[in-house]
MARTIBA-518746 format. One line per 8 residues: number of its first residue (from 1); for each residue x, y, z of C-alpha. Coordinates in steps of 0.001 Angstrom, whole numbers. Layout:
REM MARTIBA-518746
NUM	X,Y,Z  ...;
REM end
This chain:
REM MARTIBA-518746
1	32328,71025,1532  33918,67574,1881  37458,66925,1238  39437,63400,908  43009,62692,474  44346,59920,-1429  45890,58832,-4333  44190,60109,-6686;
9	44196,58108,-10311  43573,59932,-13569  41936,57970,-16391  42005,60447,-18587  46000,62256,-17968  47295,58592,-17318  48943,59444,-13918  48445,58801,-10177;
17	49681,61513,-7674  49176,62376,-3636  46373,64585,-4067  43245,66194,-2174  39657,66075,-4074  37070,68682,-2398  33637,67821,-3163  30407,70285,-2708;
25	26857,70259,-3749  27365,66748,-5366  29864,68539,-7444  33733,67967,-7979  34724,71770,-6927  38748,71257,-6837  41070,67887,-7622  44699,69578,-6545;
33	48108,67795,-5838  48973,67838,-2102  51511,65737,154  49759,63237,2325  50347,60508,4457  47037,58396,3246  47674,55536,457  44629,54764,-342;
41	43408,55388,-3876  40860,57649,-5528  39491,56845,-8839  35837,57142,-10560  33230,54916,-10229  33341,51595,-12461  30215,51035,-15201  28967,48190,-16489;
49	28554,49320,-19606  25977,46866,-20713  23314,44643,-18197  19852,43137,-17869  18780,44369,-14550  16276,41452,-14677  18952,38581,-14825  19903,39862,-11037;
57	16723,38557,-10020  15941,41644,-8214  14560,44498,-8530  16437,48035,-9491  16612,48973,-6136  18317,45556,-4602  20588,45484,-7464  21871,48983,-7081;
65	23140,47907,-3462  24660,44712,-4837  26490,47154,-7562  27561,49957,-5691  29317,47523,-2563  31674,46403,-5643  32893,50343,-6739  29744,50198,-9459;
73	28238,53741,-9895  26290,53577,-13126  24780,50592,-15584  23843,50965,-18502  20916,48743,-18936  18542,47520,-21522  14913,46223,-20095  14359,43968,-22781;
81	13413,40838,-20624  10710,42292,-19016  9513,44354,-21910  8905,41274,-23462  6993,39894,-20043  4804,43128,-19753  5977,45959,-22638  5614,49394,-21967;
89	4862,49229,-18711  7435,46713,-17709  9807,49174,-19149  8165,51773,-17018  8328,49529,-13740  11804,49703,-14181  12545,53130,-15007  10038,54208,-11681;
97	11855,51885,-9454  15215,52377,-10577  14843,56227,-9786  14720,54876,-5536  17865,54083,-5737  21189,56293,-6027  22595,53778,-8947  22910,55841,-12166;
105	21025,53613,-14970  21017,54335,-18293  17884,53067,-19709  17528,51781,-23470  14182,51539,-25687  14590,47564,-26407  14401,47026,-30497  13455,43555,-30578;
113	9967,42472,-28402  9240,39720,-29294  13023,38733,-30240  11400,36451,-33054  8077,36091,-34163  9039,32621,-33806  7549,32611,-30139  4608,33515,-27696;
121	5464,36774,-25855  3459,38942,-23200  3881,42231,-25504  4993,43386,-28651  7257,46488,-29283  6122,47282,-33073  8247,50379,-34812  5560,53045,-33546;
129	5932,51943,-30228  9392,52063,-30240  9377,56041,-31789  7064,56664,-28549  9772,55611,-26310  13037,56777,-28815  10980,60100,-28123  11215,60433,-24232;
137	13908,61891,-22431  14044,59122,-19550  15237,56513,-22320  18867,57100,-24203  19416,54668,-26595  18129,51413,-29045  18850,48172,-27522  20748,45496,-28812;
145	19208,44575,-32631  19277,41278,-32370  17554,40764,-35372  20644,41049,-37520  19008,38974,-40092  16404,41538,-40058  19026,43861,-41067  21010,42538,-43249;
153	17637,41437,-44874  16515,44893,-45057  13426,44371,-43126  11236,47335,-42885  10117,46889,-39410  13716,46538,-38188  14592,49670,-40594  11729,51641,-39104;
161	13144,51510,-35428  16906,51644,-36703  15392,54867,-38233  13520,56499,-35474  16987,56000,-33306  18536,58062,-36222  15473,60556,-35669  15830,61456,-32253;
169	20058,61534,-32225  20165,58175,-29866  22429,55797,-30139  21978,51703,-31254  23523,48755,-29220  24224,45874,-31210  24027,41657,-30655  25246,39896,-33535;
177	27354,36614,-32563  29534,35240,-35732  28562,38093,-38294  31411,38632,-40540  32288,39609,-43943  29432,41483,-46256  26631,41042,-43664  28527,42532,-40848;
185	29323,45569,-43342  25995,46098,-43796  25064,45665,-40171  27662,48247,-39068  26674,50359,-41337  23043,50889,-40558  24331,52707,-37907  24902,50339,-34781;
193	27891,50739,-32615  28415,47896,-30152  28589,44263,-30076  28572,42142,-26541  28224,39075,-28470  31829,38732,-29607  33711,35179,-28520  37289,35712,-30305;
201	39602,37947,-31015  39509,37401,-34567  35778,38049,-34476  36047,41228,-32219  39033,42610,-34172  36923,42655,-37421  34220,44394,-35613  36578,47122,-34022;
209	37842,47617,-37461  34224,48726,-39214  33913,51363,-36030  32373,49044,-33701  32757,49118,-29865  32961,45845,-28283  31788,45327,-25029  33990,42034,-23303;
217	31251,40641,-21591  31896,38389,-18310  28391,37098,-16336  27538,34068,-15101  26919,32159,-17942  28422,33643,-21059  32052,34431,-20018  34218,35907,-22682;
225	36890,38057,-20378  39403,35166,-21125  39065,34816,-24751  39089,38932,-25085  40938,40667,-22573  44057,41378,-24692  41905,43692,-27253  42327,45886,-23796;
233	45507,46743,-24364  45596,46272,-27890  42527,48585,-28986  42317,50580,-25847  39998,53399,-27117  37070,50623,-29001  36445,48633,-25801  34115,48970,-22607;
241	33414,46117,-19975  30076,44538,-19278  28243,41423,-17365  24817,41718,-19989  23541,38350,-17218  25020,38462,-13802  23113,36060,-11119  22709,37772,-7480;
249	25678,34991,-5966  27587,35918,-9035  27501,39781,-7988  27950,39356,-4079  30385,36402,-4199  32559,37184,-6842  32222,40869,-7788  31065,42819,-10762;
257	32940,45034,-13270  35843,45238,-9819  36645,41466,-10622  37518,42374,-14203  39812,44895,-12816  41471,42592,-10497  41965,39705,-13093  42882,42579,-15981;
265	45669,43059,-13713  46598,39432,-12984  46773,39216,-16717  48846,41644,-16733  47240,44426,-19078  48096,48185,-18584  45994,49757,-15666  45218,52863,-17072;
273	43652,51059,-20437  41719,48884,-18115  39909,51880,-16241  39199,53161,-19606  37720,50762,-20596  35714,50375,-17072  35113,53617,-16774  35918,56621,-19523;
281	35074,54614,-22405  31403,53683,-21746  30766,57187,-19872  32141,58876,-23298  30031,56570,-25629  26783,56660,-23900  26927,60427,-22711  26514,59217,-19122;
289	26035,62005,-16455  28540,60042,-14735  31728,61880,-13084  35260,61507,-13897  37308,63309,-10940  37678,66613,-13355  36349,69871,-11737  32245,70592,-11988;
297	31957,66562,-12658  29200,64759,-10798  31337,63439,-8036  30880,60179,-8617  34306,58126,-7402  35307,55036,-5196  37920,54517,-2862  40160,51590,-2913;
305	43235,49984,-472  44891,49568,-3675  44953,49087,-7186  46155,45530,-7799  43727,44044,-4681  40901,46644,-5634  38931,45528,-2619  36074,49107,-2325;
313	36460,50539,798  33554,53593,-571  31281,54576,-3253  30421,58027,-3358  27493,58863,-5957  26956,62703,-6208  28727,63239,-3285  27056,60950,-1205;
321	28407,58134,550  26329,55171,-1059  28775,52407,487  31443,52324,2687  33482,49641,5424  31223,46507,4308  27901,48548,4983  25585,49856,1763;
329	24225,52967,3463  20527,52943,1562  17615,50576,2259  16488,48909,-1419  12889,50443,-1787  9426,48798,-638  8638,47252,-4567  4960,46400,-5812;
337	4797,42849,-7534  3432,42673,-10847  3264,40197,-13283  1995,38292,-16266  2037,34565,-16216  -1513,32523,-17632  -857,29462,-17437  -2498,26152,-16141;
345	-985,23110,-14859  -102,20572,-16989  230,16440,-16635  2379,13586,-17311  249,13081,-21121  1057,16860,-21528  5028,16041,-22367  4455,12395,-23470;
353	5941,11935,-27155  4821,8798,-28826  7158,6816,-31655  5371,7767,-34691  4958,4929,-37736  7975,5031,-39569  10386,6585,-37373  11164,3241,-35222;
361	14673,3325,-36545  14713,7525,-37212  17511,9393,-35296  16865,12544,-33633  18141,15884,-32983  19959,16560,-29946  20777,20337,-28821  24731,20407,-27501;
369	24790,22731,-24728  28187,23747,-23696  29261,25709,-20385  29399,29438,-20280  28171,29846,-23432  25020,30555,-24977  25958,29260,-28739  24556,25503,-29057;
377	25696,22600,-31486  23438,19758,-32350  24097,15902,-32783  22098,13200,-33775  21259,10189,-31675  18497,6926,-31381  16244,7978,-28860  15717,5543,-25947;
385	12139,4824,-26197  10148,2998,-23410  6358,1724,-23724  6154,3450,-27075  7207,6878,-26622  10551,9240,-26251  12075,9385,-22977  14725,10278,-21075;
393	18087,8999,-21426  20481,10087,-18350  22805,7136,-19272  23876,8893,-22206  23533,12396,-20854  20183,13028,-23471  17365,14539,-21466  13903,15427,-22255;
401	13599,19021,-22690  10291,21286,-22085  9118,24604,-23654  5199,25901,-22796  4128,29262,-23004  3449,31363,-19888  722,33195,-21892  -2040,30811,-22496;
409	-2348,27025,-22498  -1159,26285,-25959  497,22206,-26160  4262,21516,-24663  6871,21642,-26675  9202,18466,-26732  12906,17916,-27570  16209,16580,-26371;
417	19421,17942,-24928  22822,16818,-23838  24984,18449,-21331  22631,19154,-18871  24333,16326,-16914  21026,15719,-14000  21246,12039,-13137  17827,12394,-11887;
425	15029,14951,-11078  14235,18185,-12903  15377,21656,-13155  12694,24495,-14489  12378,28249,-14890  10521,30971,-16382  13604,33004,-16908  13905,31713,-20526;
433	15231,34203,-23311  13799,36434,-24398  10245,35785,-24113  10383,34044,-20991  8169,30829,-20974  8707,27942,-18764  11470,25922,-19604  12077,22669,-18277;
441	14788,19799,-18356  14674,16171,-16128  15485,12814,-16001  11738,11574,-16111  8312,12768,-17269  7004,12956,-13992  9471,14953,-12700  9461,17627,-15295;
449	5695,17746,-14558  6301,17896,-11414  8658,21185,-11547  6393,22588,-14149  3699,22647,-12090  5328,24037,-8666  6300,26867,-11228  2851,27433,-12371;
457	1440,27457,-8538  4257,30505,-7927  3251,32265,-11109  7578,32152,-11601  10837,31808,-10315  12782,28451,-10455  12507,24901,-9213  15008,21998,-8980;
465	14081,18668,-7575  11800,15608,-7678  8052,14299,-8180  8865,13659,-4018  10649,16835,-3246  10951,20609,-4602  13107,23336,-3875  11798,26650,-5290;
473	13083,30459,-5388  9350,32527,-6534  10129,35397,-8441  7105,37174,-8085  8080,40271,-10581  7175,39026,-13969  8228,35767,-12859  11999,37483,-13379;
481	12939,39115,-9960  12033,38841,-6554  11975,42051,-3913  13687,40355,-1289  16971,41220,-441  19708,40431,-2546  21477,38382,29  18541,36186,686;
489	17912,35757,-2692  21415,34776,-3724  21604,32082,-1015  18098,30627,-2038  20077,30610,-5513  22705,29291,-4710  20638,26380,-2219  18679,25761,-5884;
497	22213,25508,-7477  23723,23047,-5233  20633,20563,-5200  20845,20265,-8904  24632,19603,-8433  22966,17038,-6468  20933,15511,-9021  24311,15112,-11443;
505	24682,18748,-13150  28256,19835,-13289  27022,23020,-14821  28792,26296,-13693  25162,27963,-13756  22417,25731,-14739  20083,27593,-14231  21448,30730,-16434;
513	22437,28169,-18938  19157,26670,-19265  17835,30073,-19909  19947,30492,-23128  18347,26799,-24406  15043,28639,-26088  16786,31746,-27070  16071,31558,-30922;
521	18031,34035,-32052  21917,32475,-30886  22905,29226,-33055  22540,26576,-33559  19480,24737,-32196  17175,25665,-29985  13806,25089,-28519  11236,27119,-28730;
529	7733,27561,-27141  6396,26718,-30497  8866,24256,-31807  12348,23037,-32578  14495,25632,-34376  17321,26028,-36248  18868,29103,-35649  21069,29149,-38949;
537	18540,28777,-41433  15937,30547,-39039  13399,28089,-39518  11288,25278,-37427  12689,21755,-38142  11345,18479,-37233  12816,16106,-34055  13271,13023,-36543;
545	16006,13217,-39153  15399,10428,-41882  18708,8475,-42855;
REM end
C-alpha cells in the first residue's frame, strides 16, 4: 500500500481539505481527512477530451510522455488522419502502439474516410467497415461527422454509420463549424453529442441548448480558449476541454490541457468548474476507466505545488508513478515505420499555369488564410503574370499554392493564397487534412518544386527553404509522425518554424496552418488535390472569375 498526504481537491463535493489518499493494487482503497504539514495538492488526472494523436507528430508512445509530464492521464482520441493514410490498419497501428504506453486513450471508429469524396485518399471507411469497428470492444465511440451536410441531407451512407453507432450503444462526436438554426436541429438530433468546432459564444450557446457538449478547443493552430472560456462558468455541466491539433513544441513548451487550467484561472473562472470540465466532465461523457480520487477508482491523480501555478510535480496512472520531479519514468516504445506515400517527383512544367485566351484581364480567386484558425475567406485579385503564365506575387502577399496527391501521379493542383506572408522560398508538407497529400506554398515555381520533391525523396514530413537550401523534419509514419523522441522532434519543428519566419511568415504555426488550406470540409475556399473548392456550396469552382 502507498499512501500520500496533501491537499486533496474534490471535483465532484467542490471542496479541498488536508487529507491522506492510500492507494493499493492500482486501486484508490481509502481518501480520509487527516492534519498534515504538506501543501501540496492532490487532484485527478487532467483529459484532453478530444485529440489527433497524429498532429503530435509522434507516435502513441512519445506522445503519452509529452502528456503525462503536463498532469495528462487519459485522451480521448480519434485516428482519423491516419485512417485516411492507411484505414484499418492505420487505426490498428495506433491502437497496438498506444497499448506500450501507460496513457489511457480512448479510441474512436472515425465516420468520415475519405472526409469528402472530393479528394484522393489512401483508404476508404464505407458504412460496413465502420459496423466492423463500431463492433469491437477496443474502439468506444463515432468520430467527429464531419459530413454535416451529409446529415442534414439525409445521406444514407452517413445514416448507415450514424446508425450502427446507435446499434452497438456508442457514442457520436460531432464537427460542425457555423451550423445553426433548422440544420443544426436536425444534426443534433441524429444523435451526436459534441462539437469542437465552435468559435463564439453565441454559436456554442445554441449548441449547449439542443443537448450538445462543447469541447473549447485550444492547439496550435485553431485556438478558441479566448473566445469560449466564459461558457466554463456559465454552463459548467455541457463543457469539456480539448487541443483536437497540438504540435510536439506546442505540448513541451507551453503545456497541454494544464495551460488551460492556469489561464482559466488568470481569467478568473471558478476552479472547481474548470476541473470539471478538465476532468469529471469528459470522464462522465465518454465512460472513461479513468479515476476520480473516490474509493475503488483507478488511481489515476497528479500532484501539484499549487492550484493557481499548477506546475505537475507527479502523475500517477493506476498507481504507478508515470512522471515525477522533471523525469517521465517510461521509455516511449521501439515503433515499426509504416507508410503509404506513391508518388514521383515532379518539375518546374508540373505547377506552371499558363494565361488562357480570354482571361488576360480575368481576376482570380484568392484563399484568405487567417491565424489560428482553420475557417478561410476568399478575395479576388489580377494575377501577376510573367512570360505568359500565373506566378507568384510576394509583393502583394498572393502566393502560388500546391495540392498533388500522395497516392499516384495524378497532375498538380494550382491556386493562390494570401497570408502566408514567405518573402521568398517554400514551405511543404504531407500533413494536409484530412487526406493528407502534399501541400505546398512559395514565392517561386522552382522553389515549390524544389520542396515538393525533398518531400517525395522522404516519403513525408515537412520542408521549408529554397531551390539552394532545405531544411526537412521526415516523418516516416504515414508521412504523419516520426518515432524519435518528442524532444528532438519538437526542436527540428521548431528549427523548420523559425527558417520560414526567415523567409517572411509571421504565422503563429505555419506549418499547422497550412495543413487546414486543403481541408474541404471548413469554409470557405479551399484547395484540394483535385481542384479549387468552395466549401459553402460544396462544389469545385474555377481560378478565373469573369467580370
Amino acid at each position: 500500500m502507498k499512501t500520500f498526504q496533501g491537499i486533496i481537491v474534490d471535483v465532484i463535493g467542490r471542496r479541498q481539505f488536508k487529507g491522506e489518499l492510500a492507494v493499493e493494487n492500482g486501486k484508490v482503497l481509502r481518501v480520509e481527512e487527516k492534519e498534515h504539514d504538506n501543501g501540496q495538492y492532490i487532484l485527478p488526472g487532467l483529459v484532453d477530451a478530444h485529440v489527433h494523436i497524429e498532429s503530435s507528430m509522434t507516435v502513441p508512445s512519445v506522445f503519452a510522455r509529452m502528456a503525462v509530464a503536463r498532469g495528462t492521464v487519459a485522451v480521448v482520441s480519434d485516428p482519423h488522419e491516419i485512417a485516411n493514410v492507411m484505414g484499418v490498419e492505420g487505426i490498428d497501428y495506433m491502437i497496438e502502439e498506444a497499448r506500450k504506453a501507460p496513457l489511457k486513450v480512448c479510441f474512436g471508429v472515425p465516420s468520415c474516410v475519405p472526409a469528402t469524396p472530393f479528394e484522393s485518399a489512401g483508404a476508404v471507411l464505407d458504412p460496413e467497415a465502420v459496423d466492423r469497428l463500431l463492433a469491437r470492444d477496443d474502439l468506444h465511440y463515432l468520430s467527429e461527422m464531419m459530413n454535416f451536410p451529409g446529415v442534414v441531407n439525409e445521406f444514407p451512407d452517413v445514416l448507415a454509420k450514424l446508425e450502427s453507432a446507435k446499434k452497438y450503444g456508442k457514442l457520436v462526436d460531432g464537427h460542425a463549424p457555423g451550423l445553426t438554426g433548422a440544420d443544426l436541429e436536425k444534426y443534433v438530433g441524429a444523435g451526436i453529442s459534441t462539437d469542437h468546432e465552435c468559435f463564439t459564444s453565441e454559436e456554442a450557446v445554441e449548441k449547449i441548448k439542443l443537448g450538445m457538449k462543447v469541447l473549447i478547443r485550444e492547439g496550435s493552430s485553431a485556438r478558441n480558449f479566448e473566445a469560449l472560456y466564459r461558457l466554463i462558468d456559465e454552463y459548467p455541466e455541457s463543457v469539456m476541454l480539448c487541443t483536437d491539433d497540438s504540435h510536439p513544441d506546442t505540448l513541451i513548451y507551453e503545456g497541454h490541457i494544464d495551460k488551460l487550467v492556469r489561464r482559466g484561472q488568470e481569467k478568473g473562472l471558478d476552479i472547481y468548474k474548470l476541473l470539471r470540465a478538465a476532468v469529471l466532465n469528459p470522464v462522465e461523457h465518454y465512460g472513461l476507466n479513468v479515476g476520480l480520487l473516490r474509493e475503488g477508482d483507478p488511481a489515476d491523480f497528479i500532484i501539484v505545488d499549487n492550484l493557481e501555478a499548477f506546475n505537475v510535480l507527479s502523475t500517477w496512472i493506476n498507481g504507478e508513478c508515470v512522471y515525477k520531479d522533471g523525469k517521465v519514468l517510461f521509455q516511449a516504445a521501439e515503433s515499426p515505420a509504416k507508410n503509404v506515400f506513391n508518388r514521383n517527383k515532379i518539375t518546374a512544367e508540373d505547377v506552371k499555369l499558363p494565361l488562357q485566351p480570354g482571361d488576360e484581364k480575368a481576376k482570380i480567386r484568392v484563399i484568405v488564410a487567417e491565424d489560428g484558425e482553420l475557417l478561410t475567406g476568399q478575395e479576388l485579385f489580377l494575377p501577376r503574370v510573367e512570360n505568359g503564365s500565373l506566378v507568384s506575387d510576394p509583393d502583394r502577399d498572393i502566393l502560388k499554392m500546391v495540392v498533388l496527391s500522395r497516392y499516384g501521379d495524378d497532375p498538380a493542383q494550382v491556386g493562390f493564397i494570401k497570408n502566408i506572408g514567405l518573402k521568398k522560398g517554400a514551405i511543404a508538407s504531407s500533413i494536409a487534412h484530412d487526406s493528407h497529400n502534399i501541400i505546398a506554398v512559395g514565392a517561386t515555381d522552382e522553389d515549390i518544386v524544389a520542396a515538393v520533391n525533398r518531400l517525395v525523396e522522404n516519403k513525408g514530413g515537412i520542408v521549408v527553404g529554397s531551390e539552394e537550401k532545405l531544411l526537412d523534419l521526415p516523418l516516416e509514419v504515414a508521412g504523419l509522425m516520426s518515432t524519435r523522441d518528442g524532444e528532438e522532434v519538437a526542436a527540428r519543428y521548431q528549427l523548420l518554424n523559425a527558417e520560414a519566419r526567415k523567409l517572411g511568415t509571421s504565422l503563429k504555426s505555419p506549418f499547422m496552418t497550412l495543413a487546414f488550406m486543403s481541408l474541404l470540409v471548413i469554409p470557405e475556399l479551399k484547395l484540394g488535390d483535385k481542384g479549387l473548392f468552395d466549401v459553402t456550396k460544396f462544389e469545385f469552382i474555377d481560378l478565373f472569375v469573369e467580370e
